[in-house]
Structures are given as C-alpha cells and as structure tokens.
N, C-alpha and C positions, 0 to 999 in steps of 0.2 A: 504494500500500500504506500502513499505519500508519505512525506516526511512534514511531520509538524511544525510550525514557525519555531524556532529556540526559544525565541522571548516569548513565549507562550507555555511555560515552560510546564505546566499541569497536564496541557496536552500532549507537549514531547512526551514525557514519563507515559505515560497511558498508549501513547505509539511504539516506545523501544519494547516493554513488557509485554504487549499483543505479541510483539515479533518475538523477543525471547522466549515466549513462552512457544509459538510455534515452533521454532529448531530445539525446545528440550524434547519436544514430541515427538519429530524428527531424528531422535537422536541414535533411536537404538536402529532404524534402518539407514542411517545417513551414509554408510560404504554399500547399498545396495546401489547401483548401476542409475538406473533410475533417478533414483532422489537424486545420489552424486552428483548428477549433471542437474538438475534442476536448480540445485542449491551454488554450482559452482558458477552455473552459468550468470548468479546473480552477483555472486562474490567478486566476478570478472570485468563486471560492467564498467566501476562497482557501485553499488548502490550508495545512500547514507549510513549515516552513523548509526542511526534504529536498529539498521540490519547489521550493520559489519560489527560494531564493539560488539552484541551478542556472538555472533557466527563466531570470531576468533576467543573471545572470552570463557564463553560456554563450553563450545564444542571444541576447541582445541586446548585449554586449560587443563594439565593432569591431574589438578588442585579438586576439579570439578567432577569426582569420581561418577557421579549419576548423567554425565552428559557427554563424557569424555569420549572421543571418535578415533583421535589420529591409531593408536595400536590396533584399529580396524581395517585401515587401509590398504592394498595392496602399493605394490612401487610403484607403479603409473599414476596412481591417485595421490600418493606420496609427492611425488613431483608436483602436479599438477596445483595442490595445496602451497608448497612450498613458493612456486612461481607467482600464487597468489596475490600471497604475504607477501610479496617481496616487491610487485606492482602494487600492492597499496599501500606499503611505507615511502614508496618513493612517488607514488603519482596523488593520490587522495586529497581533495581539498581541506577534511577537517583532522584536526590533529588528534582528535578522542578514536579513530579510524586506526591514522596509522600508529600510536602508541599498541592499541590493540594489540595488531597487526605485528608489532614489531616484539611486545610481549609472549607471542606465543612463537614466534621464529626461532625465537633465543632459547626456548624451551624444545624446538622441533628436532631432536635428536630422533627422526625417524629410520629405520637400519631401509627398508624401500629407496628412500632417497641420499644414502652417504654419496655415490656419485653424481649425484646431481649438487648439493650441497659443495664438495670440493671444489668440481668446474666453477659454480656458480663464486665461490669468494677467490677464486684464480680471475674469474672475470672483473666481476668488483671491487675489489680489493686494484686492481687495473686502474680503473675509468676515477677511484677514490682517488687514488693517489697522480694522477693525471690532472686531476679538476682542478681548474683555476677560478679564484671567485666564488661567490657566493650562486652564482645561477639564476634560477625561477625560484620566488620568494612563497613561501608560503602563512597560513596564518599562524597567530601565536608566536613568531620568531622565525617560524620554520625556513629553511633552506634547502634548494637540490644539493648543494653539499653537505648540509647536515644531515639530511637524508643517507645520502651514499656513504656518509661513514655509520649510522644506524644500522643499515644494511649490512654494511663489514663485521662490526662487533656482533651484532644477534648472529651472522655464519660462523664466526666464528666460535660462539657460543654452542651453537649446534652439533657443528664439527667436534666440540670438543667433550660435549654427551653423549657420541656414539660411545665413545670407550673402545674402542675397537682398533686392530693394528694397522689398520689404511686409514683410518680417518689421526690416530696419533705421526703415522709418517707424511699425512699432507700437511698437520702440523708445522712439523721440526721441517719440513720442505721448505716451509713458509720465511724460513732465516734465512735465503738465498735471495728471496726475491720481494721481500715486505718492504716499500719504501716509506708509508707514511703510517698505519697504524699500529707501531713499534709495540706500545704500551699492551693494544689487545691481545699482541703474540707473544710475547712474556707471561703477560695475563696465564694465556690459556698454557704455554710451557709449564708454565708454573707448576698449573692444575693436574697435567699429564704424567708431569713426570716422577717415575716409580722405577724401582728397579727394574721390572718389564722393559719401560720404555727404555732405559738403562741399555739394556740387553740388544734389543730392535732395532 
C-alpha cells in the first residue's frame, strides 16, 4: 500500500505495523519460490520505509527468532538478498531504509552467499577507495561515499561471520590490496585470528 505523510506520524505507525505484520505472516513461507519473488520483487524496486525497515528488521534479524528467514534460503536467494541490501544502502532515499538494510548485511554471514560476499567487497572495497568527494548527497548527512564505505564495513562484517577457511583467506588477502578501509581489516584480522588461522 502507500506510504503515509511522516509528519503525520499516527498514520505512519499504523502503515509500517499493517506491513510488519504482513511479512511476520509471510515469514514461515518466505524461501518458498513464490513468495520469494513477490516479496523480493518489492524489496528491488525499492519500496518505502513501511516496507523495507520491517522486511530487513524482521525477516533478516537473527535476534528475531519467530521471523527469522535468511538460514532458509538456498544460495541463489542468498545472493539475490544480499545484492539487495547492498542497492539499498547505497541507493535508498531514507536513511531508516538503509541503516536497516545495512544492519542486517553486517549480520548476513550466509554460507549460500560466501562467494558472492568476497567478489562483492573485492569490488567495493575498489570503487570505496577510488571515490573522490562526497558524490550524491543524501538525507540526514548521508553521502554516496558514506555509503560505499557502509557497504565495505557490513562485507566485511559478513565475511568475517562465515568463520570458514575461504572467507578467513579472502580476509588476510585483503593486506595486499586494502587501500582505504585499513581500520575495518585489522578490525576483522583481529577477530579471525586463532591459531587455525595461524596455521592457514
């Protein structure tokens, strides 16, 4: 449905809840084929804020035990999720969207999507440290560079929740060729490293 004026804000609420409450409903068929696409096609577009903070809050929160999705997914829809969240942290007009959006990325350790995940912060991790300026402005402060480093940090977050010995070797890869978000890859070194990794 529409999206409610904001300064109207008794109606917003009463707008987001109708929607939240439909994808909890959603929830236990939401990797069926079907729904998938119905629901993804909307997450693509992408819709408002009504829709997207539930969609990524609910349904991709591990916090969210009774609505929780992504460990249903297969790898295609893995991906498919994952590209989502990644076109609406960086394109999305309102910033309640892409925080979502950018909260459940950083949580999206999905094993479906480890190669897609690595390509994708070899590509970002690129165009981040490439970017000159501030870009296209968005609200609240927002920036297409504040963005693309959002972007970086939540893969690199994810990458770093496989736990797994290709997503720790695209890691430590990452000191070869990391020019600007230093800090995130220490970060996530940090996190990694065990005598395993040690070893690897």
């Amino acid at each position: 449905g529409p999206e409610a004026p904001e300064e109207d804000y008794g109606a917003y609420l009463d707008v987001e809840r109708g929607k939240e409450a439909a994808l909890k409903t959603l929830a236990p068929w939401f990797h069926e084929p079907a729904v998938f696409e119905r629901v993804m096609e909307r997450a693509e577009r992408p819709l408002g804020r009504t829709f997207m903070d539930p969609l990524w809050n609910k349904l991709f929160s591990p916090f969210q035990k009774d609505t929780f999705v992504a460990n249903k997914l297969d790898a295609a829809q893995s991906v498919r999720v994952a590209k989502a969240m990644i076109q609406c942290i960086l394109t999305h007009p309102q910033i309640h969207a892409r925080s979502a959006a950018g909260h459940q990325l950083f949580r999206f350790s999905q094993p479906g999507a480890e190669d897609f995940l690595i390509d994708a912060l070899a590509d970002y991790g690129e165009r981040y440290a490439s970017f000159e300026g501030e870009g296209k402005a968005f609200d609240h402060g927002g920036s297409e560079r504040k963005q693309l480093e959002d972007v970086v940090a939540n893969l690199y977050a994810a990458i770093r929740g496989l736990k797994t010995p290709r997503s720790r070797a695209a890691i430590l890869e990452r000191l070869f060729v990391e020019r600007r978000s230093i800090w995130r890859l220490c970060n996530a070194i940090s996190d990694i490293f065990t005598p395993e990794v040690h070893t690897e």
